[in-house]
MARKE-547185 format. One record per residue (C-alpha): x, y, z; residue in one letter. Coordinates in Angstrom, 1 decimal, padded with zeros to 4 digits. Each point is the difference from the previous one (the first is absolute). Last residue first. Example, Ala and Ser with C-alpha at 12.3 -4.5 7.8 and 13.67 -1.06 7.14 Angstrom:
// residues 2
<node><px>013.7</px><py>-001.1</py><pz>007.1</pz><res>s</res></node>
<node><px>-001.4</px><py>-003.4</py><pz>000.7</pz><res>a</res></node>
***
This chain:
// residues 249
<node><px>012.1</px><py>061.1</py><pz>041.9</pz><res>x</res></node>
<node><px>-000.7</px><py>-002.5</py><pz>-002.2</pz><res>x</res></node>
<node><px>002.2</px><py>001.9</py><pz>-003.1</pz><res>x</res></node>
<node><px>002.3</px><py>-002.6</py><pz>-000.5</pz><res>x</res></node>
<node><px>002.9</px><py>001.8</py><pz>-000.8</pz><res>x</res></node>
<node><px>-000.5</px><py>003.3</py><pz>001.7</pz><res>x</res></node>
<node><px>-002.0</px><py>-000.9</py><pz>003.1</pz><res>x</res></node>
<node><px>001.0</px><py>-003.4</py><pz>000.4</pz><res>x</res></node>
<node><px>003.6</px><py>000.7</py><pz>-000.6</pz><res>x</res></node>
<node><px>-000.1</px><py>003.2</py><pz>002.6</pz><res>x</res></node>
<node><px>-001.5</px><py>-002.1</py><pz>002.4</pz><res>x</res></node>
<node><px>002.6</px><py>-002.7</py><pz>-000.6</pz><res>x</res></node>
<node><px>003.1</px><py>002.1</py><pz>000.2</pz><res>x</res></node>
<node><px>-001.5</px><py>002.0</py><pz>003.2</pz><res>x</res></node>
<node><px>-000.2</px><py>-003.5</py><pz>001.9</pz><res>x</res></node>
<node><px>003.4</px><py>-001.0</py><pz>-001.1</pz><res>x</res></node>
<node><px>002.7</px><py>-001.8</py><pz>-001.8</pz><res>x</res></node>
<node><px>-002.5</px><py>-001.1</py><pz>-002.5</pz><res>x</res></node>
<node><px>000.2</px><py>-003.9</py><pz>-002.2</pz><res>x</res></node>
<node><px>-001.7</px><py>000.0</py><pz>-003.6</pz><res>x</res></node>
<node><px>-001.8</px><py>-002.6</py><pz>-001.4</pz><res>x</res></node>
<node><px>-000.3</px><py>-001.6</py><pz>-003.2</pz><res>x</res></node>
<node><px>-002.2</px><py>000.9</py><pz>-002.5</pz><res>x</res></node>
<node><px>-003.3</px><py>-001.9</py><pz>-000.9</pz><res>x</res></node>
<node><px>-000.4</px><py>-001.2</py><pz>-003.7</pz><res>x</res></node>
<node><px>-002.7</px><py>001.5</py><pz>-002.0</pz><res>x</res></node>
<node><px>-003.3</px><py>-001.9</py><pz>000.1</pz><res>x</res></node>
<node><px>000.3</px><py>-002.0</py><pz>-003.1</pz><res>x</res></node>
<node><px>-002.3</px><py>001.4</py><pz>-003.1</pz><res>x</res></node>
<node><px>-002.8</px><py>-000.9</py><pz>-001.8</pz><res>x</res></node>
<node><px>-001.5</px><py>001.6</py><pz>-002.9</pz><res>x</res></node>
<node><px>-003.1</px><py>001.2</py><pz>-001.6</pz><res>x</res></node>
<node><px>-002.6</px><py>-002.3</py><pz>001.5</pz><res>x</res></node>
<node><px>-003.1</px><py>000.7</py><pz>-002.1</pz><res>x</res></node>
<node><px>-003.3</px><py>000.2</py><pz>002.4</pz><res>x</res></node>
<node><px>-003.6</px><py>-001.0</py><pz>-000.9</pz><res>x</res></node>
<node><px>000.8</px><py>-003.7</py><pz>-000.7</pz><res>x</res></node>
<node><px>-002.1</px><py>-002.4</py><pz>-001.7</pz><res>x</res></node>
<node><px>-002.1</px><py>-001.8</py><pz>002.1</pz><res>x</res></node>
<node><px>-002.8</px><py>-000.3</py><pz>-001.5</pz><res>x</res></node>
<node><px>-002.9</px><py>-002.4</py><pz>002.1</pz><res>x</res></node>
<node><px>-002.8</px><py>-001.8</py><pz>-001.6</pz><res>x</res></node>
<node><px>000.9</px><py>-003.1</py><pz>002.4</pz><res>x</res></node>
<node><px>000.4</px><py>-002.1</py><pz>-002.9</pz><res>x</res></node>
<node><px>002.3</px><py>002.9</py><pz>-001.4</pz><res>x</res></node>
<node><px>002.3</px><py>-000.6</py><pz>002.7</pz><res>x</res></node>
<node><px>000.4</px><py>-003.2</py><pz>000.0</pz><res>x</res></node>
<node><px>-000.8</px><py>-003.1</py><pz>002.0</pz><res>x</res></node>
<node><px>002.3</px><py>-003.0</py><pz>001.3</pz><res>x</res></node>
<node><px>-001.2</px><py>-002.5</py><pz>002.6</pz><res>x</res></node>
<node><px>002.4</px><py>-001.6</py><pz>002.3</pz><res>x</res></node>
<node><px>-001.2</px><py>-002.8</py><pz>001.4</pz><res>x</res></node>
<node><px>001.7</px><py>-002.1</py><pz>002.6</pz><res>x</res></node>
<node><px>002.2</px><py>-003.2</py><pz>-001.2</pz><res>x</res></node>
<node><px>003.3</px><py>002.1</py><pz>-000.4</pz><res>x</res></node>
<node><px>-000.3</px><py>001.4</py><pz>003.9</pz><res>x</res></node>
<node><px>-000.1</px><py>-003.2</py><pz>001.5</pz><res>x</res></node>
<node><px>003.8</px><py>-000.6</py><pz>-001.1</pz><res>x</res></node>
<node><px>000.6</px><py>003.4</py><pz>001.7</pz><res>x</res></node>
<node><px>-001.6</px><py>-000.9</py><pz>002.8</pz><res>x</res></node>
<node><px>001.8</px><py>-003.3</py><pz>000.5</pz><res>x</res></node>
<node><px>003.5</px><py>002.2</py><pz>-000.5</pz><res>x</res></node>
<node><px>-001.2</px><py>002.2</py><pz>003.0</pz><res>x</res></node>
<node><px>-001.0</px><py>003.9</py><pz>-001.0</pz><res>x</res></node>
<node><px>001.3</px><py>002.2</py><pz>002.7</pz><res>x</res></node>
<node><px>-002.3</px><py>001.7</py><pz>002.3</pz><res>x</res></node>
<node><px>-000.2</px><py>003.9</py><pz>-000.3</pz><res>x</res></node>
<node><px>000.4</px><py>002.1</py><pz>003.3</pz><res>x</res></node>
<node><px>-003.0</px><py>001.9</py><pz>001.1</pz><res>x</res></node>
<node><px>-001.8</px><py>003.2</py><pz>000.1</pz><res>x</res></node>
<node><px>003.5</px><py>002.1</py><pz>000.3</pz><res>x</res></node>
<node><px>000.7</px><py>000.6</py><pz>-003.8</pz><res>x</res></node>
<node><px>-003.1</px><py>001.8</py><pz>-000.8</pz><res>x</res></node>
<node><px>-003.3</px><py>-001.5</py><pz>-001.1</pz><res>x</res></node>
<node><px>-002.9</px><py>002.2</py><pz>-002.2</pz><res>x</res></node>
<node><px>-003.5</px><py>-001.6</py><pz>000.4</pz><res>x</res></node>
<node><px>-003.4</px><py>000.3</py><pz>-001.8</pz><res>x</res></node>
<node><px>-003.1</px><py>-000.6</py><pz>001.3</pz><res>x</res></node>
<node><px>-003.1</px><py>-001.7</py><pz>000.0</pz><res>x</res></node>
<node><px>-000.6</px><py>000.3</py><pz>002.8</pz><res>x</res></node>
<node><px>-000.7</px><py>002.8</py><pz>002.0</pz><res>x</res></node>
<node><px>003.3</px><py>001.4</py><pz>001.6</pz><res>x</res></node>
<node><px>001.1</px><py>000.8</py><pz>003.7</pz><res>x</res></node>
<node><px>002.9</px><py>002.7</py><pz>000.4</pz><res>x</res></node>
<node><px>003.2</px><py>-000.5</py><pz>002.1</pz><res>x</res></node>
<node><px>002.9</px><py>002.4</py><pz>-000.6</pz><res>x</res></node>
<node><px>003.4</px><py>000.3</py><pz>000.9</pz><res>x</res></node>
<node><px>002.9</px><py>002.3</py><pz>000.7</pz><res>x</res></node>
<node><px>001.9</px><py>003.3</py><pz>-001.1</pz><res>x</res></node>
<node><px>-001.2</px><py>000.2</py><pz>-003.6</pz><res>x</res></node>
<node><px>-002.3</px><py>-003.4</py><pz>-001.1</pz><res>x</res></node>
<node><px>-000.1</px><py>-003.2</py><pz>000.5</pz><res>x</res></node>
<node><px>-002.9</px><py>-002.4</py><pz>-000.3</pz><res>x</res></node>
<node><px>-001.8</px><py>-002.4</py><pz>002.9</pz><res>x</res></node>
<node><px>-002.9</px><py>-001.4</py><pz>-001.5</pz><res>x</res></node>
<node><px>-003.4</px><py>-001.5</py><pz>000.7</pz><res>x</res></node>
<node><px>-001.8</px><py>-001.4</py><pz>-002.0</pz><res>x</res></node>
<node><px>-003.6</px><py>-000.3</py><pz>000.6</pz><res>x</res></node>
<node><px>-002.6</px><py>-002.1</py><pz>-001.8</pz><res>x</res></node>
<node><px>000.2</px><py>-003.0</py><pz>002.1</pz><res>x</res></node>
<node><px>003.5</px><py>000.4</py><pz>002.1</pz><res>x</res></node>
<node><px>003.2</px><py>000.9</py><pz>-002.0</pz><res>x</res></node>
<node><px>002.8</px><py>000.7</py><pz>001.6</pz><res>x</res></node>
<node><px>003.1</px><py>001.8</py><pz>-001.7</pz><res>x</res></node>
<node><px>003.4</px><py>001.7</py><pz>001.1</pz><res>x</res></node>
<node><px>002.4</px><py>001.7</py><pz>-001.6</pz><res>x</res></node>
<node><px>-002.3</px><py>002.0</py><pz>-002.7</pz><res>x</res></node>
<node><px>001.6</px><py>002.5</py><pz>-002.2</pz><res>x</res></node>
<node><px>-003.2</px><py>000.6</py><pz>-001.6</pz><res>x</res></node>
<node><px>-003.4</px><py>-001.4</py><pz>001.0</pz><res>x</res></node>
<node><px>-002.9</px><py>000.9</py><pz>-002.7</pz><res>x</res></node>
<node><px>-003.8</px><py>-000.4</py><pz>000.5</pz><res>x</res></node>
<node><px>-001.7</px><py>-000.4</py><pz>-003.9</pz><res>x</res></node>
<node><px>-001.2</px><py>001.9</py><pz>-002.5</pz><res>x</res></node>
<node><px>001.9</px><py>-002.3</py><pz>-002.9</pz><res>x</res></node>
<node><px>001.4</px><py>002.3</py><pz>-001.7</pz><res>x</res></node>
<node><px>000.9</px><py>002.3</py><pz>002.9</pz><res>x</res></node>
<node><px>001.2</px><py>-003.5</py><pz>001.4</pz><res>x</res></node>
<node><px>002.0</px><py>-000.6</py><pz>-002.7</pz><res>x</res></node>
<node><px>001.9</px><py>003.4</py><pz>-000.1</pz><res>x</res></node>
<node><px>001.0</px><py>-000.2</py><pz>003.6</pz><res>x</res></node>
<node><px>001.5</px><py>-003.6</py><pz>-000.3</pz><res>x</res></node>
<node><px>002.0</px><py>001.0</py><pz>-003.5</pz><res>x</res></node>
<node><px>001.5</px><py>002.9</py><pz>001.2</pz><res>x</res></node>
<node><px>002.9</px><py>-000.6</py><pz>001.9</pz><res>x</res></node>
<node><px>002.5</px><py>001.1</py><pz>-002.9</pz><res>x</res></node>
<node><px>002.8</px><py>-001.3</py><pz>001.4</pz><res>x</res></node>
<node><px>000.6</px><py>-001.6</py><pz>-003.8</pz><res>x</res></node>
<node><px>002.9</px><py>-002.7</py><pz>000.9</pz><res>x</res></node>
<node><px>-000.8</px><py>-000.5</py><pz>002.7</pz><res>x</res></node>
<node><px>-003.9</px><py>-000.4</py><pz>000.0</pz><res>x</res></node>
<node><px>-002.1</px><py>001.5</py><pz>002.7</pz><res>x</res></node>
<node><px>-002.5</px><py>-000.4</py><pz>002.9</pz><res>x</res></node>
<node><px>-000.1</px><py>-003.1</py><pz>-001.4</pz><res>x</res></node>
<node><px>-003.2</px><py>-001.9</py><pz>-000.3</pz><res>x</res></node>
<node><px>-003.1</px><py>-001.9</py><pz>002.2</pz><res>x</res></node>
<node><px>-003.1</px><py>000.5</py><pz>-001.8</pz><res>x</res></node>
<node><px>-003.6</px><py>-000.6</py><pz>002.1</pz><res>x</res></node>
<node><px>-003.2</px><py>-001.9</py><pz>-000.8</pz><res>x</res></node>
<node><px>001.0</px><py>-001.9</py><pz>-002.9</pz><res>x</res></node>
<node><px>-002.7</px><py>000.5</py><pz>-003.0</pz><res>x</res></node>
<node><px>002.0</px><py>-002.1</py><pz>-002.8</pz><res>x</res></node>
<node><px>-001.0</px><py>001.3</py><pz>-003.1</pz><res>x</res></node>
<node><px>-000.7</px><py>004.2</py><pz>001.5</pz><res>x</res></node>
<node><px>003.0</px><py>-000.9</py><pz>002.0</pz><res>x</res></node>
<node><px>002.0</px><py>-000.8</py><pz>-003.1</pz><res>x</res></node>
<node><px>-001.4</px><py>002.9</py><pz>-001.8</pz><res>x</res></node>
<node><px>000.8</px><py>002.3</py><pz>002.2</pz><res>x</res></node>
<node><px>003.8</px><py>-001.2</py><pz>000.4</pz><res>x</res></node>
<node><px>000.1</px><py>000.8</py><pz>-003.7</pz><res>x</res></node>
<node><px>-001.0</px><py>003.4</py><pz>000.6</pz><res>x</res></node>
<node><px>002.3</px><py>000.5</py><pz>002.6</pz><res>x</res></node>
<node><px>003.0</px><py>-001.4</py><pz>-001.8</pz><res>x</res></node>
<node><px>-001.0</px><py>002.5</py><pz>-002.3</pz><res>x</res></node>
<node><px>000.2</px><py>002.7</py><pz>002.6</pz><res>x</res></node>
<node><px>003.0</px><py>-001.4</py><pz>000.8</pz><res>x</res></node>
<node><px>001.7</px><py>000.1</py><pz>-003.4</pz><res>x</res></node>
<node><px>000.4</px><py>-003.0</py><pz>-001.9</pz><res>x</res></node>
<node><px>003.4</px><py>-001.3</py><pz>-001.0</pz><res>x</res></node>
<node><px>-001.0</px><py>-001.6</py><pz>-004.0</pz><res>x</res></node>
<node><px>000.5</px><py>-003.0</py><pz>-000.9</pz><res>x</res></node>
<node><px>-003.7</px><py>-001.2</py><pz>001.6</pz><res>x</res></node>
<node><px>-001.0</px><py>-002.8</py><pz>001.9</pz><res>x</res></node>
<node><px>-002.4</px><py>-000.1</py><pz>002.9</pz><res>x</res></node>
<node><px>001.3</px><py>-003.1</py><pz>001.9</pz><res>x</res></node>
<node><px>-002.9</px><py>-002.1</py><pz>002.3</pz><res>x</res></node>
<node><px>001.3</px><py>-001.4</py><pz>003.3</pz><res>x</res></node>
<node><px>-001.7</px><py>-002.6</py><pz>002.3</pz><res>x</res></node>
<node><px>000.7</px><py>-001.4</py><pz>003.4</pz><res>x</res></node>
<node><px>002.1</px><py>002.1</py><pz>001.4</pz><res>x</res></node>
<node><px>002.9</px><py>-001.3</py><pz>002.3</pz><res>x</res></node>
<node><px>003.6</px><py>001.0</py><pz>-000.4</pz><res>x</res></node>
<node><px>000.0</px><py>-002.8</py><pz>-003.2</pz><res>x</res></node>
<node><px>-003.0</px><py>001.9</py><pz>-001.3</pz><res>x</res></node>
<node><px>001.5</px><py>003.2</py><pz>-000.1</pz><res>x</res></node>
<node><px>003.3</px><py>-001.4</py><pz>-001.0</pz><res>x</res></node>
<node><px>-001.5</px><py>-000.9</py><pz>-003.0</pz><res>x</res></node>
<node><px>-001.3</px><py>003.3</py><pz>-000.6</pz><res>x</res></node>
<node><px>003.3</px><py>001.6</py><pz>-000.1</pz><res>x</res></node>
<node><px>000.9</px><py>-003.0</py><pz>-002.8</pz><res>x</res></node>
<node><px>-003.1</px><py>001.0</py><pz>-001.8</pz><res>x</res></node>
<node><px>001.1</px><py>003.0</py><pz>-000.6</pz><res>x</res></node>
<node><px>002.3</px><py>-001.1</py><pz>-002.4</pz><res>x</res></node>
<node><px>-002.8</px><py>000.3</py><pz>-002.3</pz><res>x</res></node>
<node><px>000.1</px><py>003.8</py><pz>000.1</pz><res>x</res></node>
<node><px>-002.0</px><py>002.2</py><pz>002.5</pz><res>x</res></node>
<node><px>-002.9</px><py>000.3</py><pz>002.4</pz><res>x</res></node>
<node><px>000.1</px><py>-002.2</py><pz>003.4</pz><res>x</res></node>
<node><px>-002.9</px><py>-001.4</py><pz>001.7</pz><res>x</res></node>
<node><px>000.3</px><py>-002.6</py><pz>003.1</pz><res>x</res></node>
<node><px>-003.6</px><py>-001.6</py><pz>001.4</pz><res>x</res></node>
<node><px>-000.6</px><py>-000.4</py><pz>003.4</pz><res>x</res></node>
<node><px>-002.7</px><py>-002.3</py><pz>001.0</pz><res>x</res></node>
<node><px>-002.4</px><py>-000.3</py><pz>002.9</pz><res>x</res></node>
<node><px>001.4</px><py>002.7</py><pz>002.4</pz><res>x</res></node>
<node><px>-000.6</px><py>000.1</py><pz>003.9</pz><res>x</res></node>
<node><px>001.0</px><py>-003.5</py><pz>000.9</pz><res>x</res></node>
<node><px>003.4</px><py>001.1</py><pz>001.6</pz><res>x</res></node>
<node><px>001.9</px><py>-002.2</py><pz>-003.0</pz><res>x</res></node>
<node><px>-002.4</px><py>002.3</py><pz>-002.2</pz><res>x</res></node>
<node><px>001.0</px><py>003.6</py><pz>001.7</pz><res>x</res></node>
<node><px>003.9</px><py>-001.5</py><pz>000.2</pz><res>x</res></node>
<node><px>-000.4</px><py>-000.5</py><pz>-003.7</pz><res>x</res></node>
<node><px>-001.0</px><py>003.4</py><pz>-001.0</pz><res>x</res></node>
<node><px>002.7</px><py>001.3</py><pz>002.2</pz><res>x</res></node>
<node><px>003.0</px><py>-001.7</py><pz>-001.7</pz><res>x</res></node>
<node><px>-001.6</px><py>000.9</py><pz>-003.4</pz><res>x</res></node>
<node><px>000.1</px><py>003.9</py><pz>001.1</pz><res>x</res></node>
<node><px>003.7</px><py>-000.4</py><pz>001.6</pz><res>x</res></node>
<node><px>001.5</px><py>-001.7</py><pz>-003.3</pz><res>x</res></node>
<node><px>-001.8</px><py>003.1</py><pz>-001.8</pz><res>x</res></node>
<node><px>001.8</px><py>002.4</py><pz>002.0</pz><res>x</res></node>
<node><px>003.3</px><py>-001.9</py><pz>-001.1</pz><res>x</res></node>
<node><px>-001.0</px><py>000.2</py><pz>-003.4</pz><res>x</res></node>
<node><px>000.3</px><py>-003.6</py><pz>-001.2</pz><res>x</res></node>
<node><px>003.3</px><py>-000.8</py><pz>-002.1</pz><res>x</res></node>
<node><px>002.1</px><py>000.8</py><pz>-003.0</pz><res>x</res></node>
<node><px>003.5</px><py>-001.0</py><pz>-000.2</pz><res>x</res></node>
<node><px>002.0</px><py>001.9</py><pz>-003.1</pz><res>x</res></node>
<node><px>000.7</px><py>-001.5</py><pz>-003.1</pz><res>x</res></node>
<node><px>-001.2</px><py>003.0</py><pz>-002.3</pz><res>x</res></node>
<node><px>-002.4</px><py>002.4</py><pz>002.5</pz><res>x</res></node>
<node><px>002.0</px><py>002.9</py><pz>-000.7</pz><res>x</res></node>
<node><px>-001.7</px><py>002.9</py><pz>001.5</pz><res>x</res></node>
<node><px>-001.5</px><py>002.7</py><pz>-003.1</pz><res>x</res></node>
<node><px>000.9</px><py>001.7</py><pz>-002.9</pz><res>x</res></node>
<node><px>003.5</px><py>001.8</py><pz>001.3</pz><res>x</res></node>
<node><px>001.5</px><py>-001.1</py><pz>-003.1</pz><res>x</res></node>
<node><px>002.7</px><py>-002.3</py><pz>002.0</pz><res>x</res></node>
<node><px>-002.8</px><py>-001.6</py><pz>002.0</pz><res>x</res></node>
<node><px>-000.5</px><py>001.2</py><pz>003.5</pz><res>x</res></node>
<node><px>001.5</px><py>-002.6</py><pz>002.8</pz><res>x</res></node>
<node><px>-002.1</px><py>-001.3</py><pz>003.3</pz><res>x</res></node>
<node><px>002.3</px><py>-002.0</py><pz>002.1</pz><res>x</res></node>
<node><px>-001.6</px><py>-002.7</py><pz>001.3</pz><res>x</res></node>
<node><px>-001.2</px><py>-000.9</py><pz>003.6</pz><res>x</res></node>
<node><px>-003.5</px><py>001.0</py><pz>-000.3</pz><res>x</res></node>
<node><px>-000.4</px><py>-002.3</py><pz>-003.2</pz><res>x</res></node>
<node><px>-001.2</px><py>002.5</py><pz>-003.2</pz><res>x</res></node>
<node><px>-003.7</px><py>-000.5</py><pz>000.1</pz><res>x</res></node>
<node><px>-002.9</px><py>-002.1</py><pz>-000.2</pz><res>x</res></node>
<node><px>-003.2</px><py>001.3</py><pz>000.7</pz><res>x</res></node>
<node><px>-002.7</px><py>-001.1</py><pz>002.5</pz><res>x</res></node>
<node><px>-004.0</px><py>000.2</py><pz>000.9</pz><res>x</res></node>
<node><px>-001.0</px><py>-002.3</py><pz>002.6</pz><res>x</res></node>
<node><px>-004.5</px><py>-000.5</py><pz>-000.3</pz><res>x</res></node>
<node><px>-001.5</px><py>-001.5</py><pz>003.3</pz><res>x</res></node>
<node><px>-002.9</px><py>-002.2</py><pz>-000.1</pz><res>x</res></node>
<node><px>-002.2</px><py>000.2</py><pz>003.3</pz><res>x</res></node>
***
């Protein structure tokens, strides 16, 4: 079974996000970028399914800049065994990343997709769902826990007020959420490893993809700052606050 791991590179979870002075965008200028920590957990997976014996080969996909490369890198140094960079200047929309995805699988023929349930730095949690309506194929979203046995997958996802297990045909696509596993560190012999395997790069036009953007960003703004808080000398004092103030009552 070959596995396909899309992933994106993004601001570092730990950073700071800052808008730029004109309001145009993030700044991105000298500031740590890093694997998308859903995606760390997708590649993590995807290489436990081949250490068990169940998957064949896991190759790692990203879409972006040059500089993706780097994300990709890590990728290979966590584990996979191949990676192959879609390369375009421009920040593609999911449903493009979609399209492109298609095309990959349509080229490569994996038998199931193991991605994200989201990006960080988008949240748009779209990407998964609009692939496999491309691609007519089973979907898992949200999934914490996966088994695959033949042609069925089985998944446990979550949704409102508990969980959910639902059998799949393969092949199919999965979504993974931050509580299917714990990411393994990439060892410094792994990382030396991870220069010598290939790393194909393909654009977008090869693939007979556009993916020009559909939606203008008009400005972006810092979430106003939080006020401090107050202290009540009484039950009454606070029920009148929340009613009158913060109208939750």
């Amino acid at each position: 079974m070959k596995v396909l791991v899309p992933i994106k590179r993004v601001i570092d979870a730990n950073i700071k996000v800052r808008v730029k002075a004109d309001q145009s965008g993030v700044e991105l200028n000298n500031v740590k970028m890093a694997m998308n920590p859903f995606c760390e957990i997708a590649v993590e997976e995807a290489i436990r399914l081949r250490e068990a014996g169940t998957v064949d080969e896991v190759i790692a996909v990203a879409v972006g800049t040059g500089q993706s490369q780097e994300t990709l890198r890590t990728a290979l140094a966590m584990g996979a065994d191949r990676a192959i960079l879609v390369e375009t200047d421009l920040a593609p929309e999911p449903l493009a990343v979609a399209k492109l995805l298609k095309a990959l699988v349509d080229k490569e023929a994996p038998e199931l997709v193991i991605l994200g349930k989201q990006a960080i730095d988008g949240d748009n949690n779209q990407t998964g769902q609009m692939l496999a309506g491309l691609l007519g194929w089973s979907i898992g979203s949200f999934v914490s826990r996966l088994q695959i046995e033949g042609e069925t997958v089985r998944v446990t996802r979550e949704v409102d007020g508990g969980l959910e297990n639902i059998e799949l045909a393969s092949p199919a696509i999965i979504t993974v959420d931050l509580r299917l596993n714990e990411p393994r560190y990439a060892s410094l012999p792994n990382i030396m490893k991870a220069k010598k395997k290939p790393l194909d790069t393909v654009t977008a036009t090869e693939l007979g993809v556009d993916v020009a953007p559909r939606l203008e960003v008009l400005k972006v703004v810092e979430p106003p700052a939080r006020a401090a808080g107050v202290r009540v000398s009484s039950a009454a004092e606070l029920v009148e606050k929340l009613r009158n103030e913060a109208k939750v009552i």
